[in-house]
C-alpha positions in Angstrom: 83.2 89.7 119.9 83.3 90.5 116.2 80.5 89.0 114.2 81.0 86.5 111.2 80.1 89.0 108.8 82.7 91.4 110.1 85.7 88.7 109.1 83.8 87.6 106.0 83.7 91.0 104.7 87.5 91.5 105.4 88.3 88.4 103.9 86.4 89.4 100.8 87.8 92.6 100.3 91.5 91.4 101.1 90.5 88.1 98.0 89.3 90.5 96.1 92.2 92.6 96.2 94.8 89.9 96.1 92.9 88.7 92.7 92.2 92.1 91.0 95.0 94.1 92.8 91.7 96.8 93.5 93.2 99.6 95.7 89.2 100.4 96.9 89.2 96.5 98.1 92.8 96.8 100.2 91.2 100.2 101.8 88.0 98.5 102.5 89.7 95.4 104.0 92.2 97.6 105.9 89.3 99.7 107.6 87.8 96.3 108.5 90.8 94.8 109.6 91.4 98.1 111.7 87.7 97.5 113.1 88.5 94.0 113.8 91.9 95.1 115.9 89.4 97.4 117.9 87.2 94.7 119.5 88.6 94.1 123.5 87.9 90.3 123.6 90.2 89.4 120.4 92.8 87.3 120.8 95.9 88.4 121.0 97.6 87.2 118.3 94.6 86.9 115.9 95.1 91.1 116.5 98.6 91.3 115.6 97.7 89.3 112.4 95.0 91.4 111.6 97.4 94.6 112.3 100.2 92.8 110.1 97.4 92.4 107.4 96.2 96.0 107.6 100.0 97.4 107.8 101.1 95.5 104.8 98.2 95.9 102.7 99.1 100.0 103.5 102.1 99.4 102.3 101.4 98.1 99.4 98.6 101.0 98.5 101.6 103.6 99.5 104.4 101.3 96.8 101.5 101.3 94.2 101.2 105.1 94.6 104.8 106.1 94.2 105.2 103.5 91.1 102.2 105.5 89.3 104.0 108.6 90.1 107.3 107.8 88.4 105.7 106.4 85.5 105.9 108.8 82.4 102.4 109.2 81.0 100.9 108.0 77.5 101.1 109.9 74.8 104.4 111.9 76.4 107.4 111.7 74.5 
């Protein structure tokens, strides 16, 4: 069964990255939602949340990526 710190540590990182839009904070919470999926006894659905949460959070690290990409950099003109 996965410990209290385990889900207060994703929670953190997934707040933290929700208020500061931190990419290190999604990857963090996505490894420990990942290592939360892992864990035989979960429920069921609480593991398809926490694969939701850890898919949509990639997502969004992946749209972040591509949006830097396209943007023209400072100082070019």
């Amino acid at each position: 069964m996965p410990t209290n710190n385990l889900w207060a540590g994703a929670l953190s990182q997934l707040l933290i990255h929700q208020e500061s839009g931190c990419p290190h904070s999604a990857r963090h919470a996505i490894r420990l939602l990942d290592q939360l999926c892992e864990f035989a006894d979960l429920d069921a659905e609480v593991r398809l949340l926490c694969e939701r949460a850890s898919q949509r959070l990639g997502q969004h690290l992946d749209k972040g990526r591509e949006r830097r990409r396209e943007e023209p950099h400072a100082g070019a003109a």
